[in-house]
C-alpha positions, 0 to 999 in steps of 0.5 A: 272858443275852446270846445271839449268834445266827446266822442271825437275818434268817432265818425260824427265826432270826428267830423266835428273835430275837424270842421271846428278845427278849419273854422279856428276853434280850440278842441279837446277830444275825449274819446274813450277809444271803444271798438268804433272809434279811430284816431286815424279819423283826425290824423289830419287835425292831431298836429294843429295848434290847440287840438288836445286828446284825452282818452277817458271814459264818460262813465269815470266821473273822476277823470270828466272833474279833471278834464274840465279842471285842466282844460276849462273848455268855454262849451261841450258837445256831447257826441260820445254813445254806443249807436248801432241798433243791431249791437243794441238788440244783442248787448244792451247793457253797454247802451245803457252804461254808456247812452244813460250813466255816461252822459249823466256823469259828463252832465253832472261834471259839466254842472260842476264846473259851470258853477265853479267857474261862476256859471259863465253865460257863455258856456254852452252844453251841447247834447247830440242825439238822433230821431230814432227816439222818435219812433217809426212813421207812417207813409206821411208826416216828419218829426218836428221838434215837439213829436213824443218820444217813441224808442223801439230799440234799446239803442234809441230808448237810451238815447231818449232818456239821455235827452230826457236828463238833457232837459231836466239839468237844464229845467232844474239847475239852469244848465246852458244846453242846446240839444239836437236830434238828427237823421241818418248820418253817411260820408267819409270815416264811416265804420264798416258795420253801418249800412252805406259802408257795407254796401260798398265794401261788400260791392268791392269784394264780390260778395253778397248786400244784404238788405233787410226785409223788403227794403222798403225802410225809409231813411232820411240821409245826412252827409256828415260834413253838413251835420259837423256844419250844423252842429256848430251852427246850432252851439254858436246861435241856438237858443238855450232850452231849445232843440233843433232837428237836422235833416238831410232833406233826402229821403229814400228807401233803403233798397233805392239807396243801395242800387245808387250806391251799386250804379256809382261802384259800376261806373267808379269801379267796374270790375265785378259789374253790375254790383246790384246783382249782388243784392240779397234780402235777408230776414229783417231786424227785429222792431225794426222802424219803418220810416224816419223823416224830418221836418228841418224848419225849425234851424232853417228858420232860426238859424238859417241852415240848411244842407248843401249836400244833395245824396246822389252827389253825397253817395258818390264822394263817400264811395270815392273815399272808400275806393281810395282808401283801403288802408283806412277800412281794411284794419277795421274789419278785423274788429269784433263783430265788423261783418257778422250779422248782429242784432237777429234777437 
């Protein structure tokens, strides 16, 4: 299968390109290379026969008309967005130019061309979303599949209405898509403004962790080889029309995750130990959800999948990746806004 990906110098992105690479896929990556993204991220697959890159921007409907001309990919998994909530809270213009107008363009491309082409049965759209459109929990309960949508941040409002445009292209042209909405995503490649990254890169230099509020958020975290899994599970074997939730199946406060991920740099890097005294509250993020959960029954029963990877065990092989490779983070944290405070309204 030939699949063009967007959004694949990213870090789910690229963690995609590189598992559809091993398991013998085609990919063409489309990357517009924004602040966030890495090519280094798939250095690895970059030599292998059948990946080819594209630097274009999903807003440019021209350059999407001519990526599918010349490539004629047989699917589509749209990963491609602007997704940090903080940077959303201070420059939400670029979230809806890019979450909203930009998968308009590509849905819209995508349409074209299935047409053109004879609206093939196998092609498949494949829409990457999160279950921050959901809104914030209670102390109970999971998002299932059917929960309403509910966006508290501008970041997750124009992933909401991304997926709305998912479905009316399907409801009313008869698009082939597959959707999905997952949880906190953590592993190798991850860029160092996001929670885990921070935590450990801040660990390493000695300087204070900051925690937002009290540390009570809850999360459910998903080791990002286990999405890549299921994102090609879902592409090859979902039902068209229909969305899948993916879990990690590991839910924990954000304050037992930095103490776990400060326990795992005490014993993989015991200089300037115990990190967790390290840990700093600072003033929370305004709107910021409280707890997200989910229910994974839906692509455990249809699909039989189900994440191998446990957090604890996660954490610690995403903490020996940073350990060990400096050369690949210590550039990025020259980057615009890496290590400021962003998002305090």
């Amino acid at each position: 299968m030939k699949i063009l990906i967007t959004g694949g110098a990213g870090f789910i992105g690229s963690a995609v390109v590189r598992q559809a690479i091993r398991e013998g896929h085609q990919v063409v990556n489309l990357d517009m290379l924004t602040y966030a993204a890495n090519l280094a991220n798939v250095a690895s697959v970059s030599n292998a026969p059948g990946y080819a890159f594209e630097q274009v921007d999903i807003r440019d409907r021209e350059a999407l008309d001519r990526v599918f001309a010349e490539h004629r990919p047989d699917a589509v998994m749209h990963l491609a967005a602007e997704s940090h909530v903080d940077r959303s809270i201070d420059g939400p213009g670029d979230f809806i130019q890019t979450n909203i107008n930009g998968t308009f363009n590509l849905l819209e491309a995508a349409r074209s061309y299935w047409t053109r082409e004879g609206r093939p049965e196998g092609f498949r759209f494949h829409h990457i979303s999160t279950d921050e459109v959901f809104g914030s929990l209670g102390e109970d309960g999971q998002f299932t599949e059917d929960t309403p949508y509910d966006p508290r941040s501008p970041y997750s409002a124009s992933k909401a209405a991304s997926d709305h445009l998912v479905r009316a292209w399907h409801e009313t042209y008869g698009l082939p898509v597959v959707m999905t909405n997952c949880s906190n995503n953590y592993g190798p490649f991850h860029f160092p403004e996001k929670l885990v990254p921070v935590v450990i890169l801040k660990a390493l230099s000695g300087q204070p962790i900051p925690v937002y509020g009290d540390g009570g958020n809850v999360r459910d975290w998903l080791y990002v080889e286990d999405h890549a899994d299921a994102l090609l599970t879902v592409l090859e074997k979902g039902k068209l029309g229909r969305s899948y939730n993916i879990g990690g199946e590991n839910e924990a406060k954000n304050i037992d995750l930095v103490r776990t991920i400060c326990a795992h740099m005490d014993d993989l890097h015991p200089e300037g130990a115990p990190h967790a005294d390290l840990i700093t509250f600072v003033t929370d993020r305004p709107g910021h959800d409280r707890r997200y959960a989910i229910d994974p029954t839906r692509i455990r029963d249809e699909l039989g999948w189900r994440p191998s990877v446990t957090v604890e065990e996660g954490l610690r092989r995403t903490v020996e990746w940073y350990l060990a490779n400096e050369d690949w983070w210590r550039p990025l944290l020259e980057r615009d806004g890496v290590g400021k405070r962003l998002g305090t309204g």
